[in-house]
C-alpha positions as CSV (number, residue, x, y, z in Angstrom):
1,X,184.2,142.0,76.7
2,X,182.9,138.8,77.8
3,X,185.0,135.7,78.4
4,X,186.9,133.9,75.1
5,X,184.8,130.5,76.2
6,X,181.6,132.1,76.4
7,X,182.1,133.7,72.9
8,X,182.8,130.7,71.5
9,X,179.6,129.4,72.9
10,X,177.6,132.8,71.5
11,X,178.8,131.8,68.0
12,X,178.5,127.7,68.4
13,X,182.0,127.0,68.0
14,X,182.8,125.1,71.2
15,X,180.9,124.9,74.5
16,X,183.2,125.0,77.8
17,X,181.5,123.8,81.4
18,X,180.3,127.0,83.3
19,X,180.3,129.2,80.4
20,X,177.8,130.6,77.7
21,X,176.1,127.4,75.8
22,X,177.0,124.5,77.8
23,X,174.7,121.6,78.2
24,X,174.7,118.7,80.4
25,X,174.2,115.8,77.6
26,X,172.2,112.5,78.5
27,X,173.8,110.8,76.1
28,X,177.9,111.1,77.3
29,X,179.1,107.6,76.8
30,X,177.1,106.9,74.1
31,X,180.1,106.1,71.7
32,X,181.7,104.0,74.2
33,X,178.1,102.2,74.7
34,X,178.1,100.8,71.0
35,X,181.9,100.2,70.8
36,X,181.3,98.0,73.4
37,X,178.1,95.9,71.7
38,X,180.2,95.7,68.8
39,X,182.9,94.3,69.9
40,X,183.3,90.7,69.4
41,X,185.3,87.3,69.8
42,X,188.5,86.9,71.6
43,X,191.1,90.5,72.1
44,X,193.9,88.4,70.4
45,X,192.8,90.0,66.9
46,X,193.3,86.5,64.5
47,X,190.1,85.6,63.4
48,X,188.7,82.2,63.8
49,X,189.1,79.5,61.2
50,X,185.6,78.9,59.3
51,X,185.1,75.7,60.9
52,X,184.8,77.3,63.8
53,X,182.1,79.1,63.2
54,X,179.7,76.7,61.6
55,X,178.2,73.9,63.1
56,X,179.0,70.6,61.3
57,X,175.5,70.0,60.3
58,X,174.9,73.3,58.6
59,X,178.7,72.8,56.7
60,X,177.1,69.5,55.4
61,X,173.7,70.8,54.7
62,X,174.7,73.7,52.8
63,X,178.3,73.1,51.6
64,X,178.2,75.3,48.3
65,X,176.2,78.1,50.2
66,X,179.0,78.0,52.6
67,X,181.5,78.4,50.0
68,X,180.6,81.8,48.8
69,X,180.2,83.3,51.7
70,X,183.3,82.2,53.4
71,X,186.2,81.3,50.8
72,X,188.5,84.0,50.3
73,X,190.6,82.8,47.5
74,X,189.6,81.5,44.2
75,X,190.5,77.6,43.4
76,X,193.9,78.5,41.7
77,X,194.7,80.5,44.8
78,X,194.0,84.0,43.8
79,X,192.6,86.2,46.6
80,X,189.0,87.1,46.1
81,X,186.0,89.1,48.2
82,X,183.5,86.6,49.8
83,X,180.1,86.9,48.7
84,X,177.6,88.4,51.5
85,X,174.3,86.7,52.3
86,X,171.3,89.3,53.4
87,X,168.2,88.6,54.7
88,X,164.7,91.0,55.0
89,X,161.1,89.8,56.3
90,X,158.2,91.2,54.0
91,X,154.0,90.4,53.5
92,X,154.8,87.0,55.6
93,X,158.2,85.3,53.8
94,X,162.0,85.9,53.8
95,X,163.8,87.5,51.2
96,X,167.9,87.1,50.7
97,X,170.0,88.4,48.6
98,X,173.0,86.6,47.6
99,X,175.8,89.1,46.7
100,X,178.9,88.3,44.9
101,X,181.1,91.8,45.3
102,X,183.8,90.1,42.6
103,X,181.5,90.4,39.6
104,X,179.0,92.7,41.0
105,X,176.1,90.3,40.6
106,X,173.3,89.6,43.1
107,X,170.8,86.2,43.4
108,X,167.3,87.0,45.1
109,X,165.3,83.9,46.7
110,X,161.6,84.3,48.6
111,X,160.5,81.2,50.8
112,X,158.0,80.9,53.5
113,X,160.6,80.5,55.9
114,X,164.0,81.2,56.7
115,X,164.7,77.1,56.2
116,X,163.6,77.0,52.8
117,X,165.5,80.3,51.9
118,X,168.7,78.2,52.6
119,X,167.7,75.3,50.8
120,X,166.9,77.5,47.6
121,X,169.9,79.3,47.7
122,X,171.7,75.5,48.1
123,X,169.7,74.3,45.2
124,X,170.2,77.3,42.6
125,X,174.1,76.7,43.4
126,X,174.0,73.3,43.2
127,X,172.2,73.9,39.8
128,X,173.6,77.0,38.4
129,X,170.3,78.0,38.1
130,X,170.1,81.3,40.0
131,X,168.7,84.4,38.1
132,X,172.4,86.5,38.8
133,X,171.5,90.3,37.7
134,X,173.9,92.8,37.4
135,X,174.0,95.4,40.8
136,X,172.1,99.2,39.8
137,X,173.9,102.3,39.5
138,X,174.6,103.5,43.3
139,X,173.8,107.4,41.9
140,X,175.7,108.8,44.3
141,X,175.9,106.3,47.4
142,X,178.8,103.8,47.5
143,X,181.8,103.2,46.1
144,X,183.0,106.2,43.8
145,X,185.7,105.5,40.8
């Protein structure tokens, strides 16, 4: 009868060091490797106020911009989900998508450069006149309820 550790290597179960199955893997700290790159700021866990993390030129430039993506209560105080901001390169412009996860509504803006992205997005706030469309039917990815 051969050993319990190399059976469970013969049927894939487990693989023990000296025994039936094992391999020496080149990628051994890899989860340690991208822990590391993601973490970020200081250990003490608070995160940093959002005036922090803007530069004060950018807060006066794109103050309503700013505003969705960062405020996390609503102006009588209830909590709400910031919006997220995402950006893709395609055929020579920038794309965003403006993402508000409260009603489930999303902006889209091409420019010719990331500058004029901002601005857009800036200007259809300022203006109310972003084209907001109701998010697709995940089909199976996402949230489920």
């Amino acid at each position: 009868m051969p050993c319990v550790f190399c059976h469970l290597g013969e049927k894939g179960r487990s693989f023990f060091r000296g025994h039936y199955g094992y391999r020496v893997s080149s990628f051994q700290n890899w989860e340690d490797d991208a822990m590391t790159r993601l973490r970020r700021g200081d250990s003490s866990g608070k995160p940093k106020p959002a005036e922090d993390r803007v530069d004060p030129a950018c807060r006066k430039r794109f103050p309503l911009l700013l505003e969705q993506i960062e405020a996390a209560t609503f102006e009588d105080g209830a909590a709400r989900q910031p919006c997220t901001l995402t950006f893709f390169a395609s055929d020579g412009s920038i794309k965003a998508c403006l993402s508000d996860r409260e009603t489930e509504e999303t902006a889209w803006i091409t420019a010719v450069s990331f500058q004029a992205v901002l601005e857009g997005l800036e200007r259809g706030l300022e203006k109310e006149s972003l084209d907001w469309r109701r998010k697709p039917a995940t089909y199976g990815k996402g949230k489920r309820g």
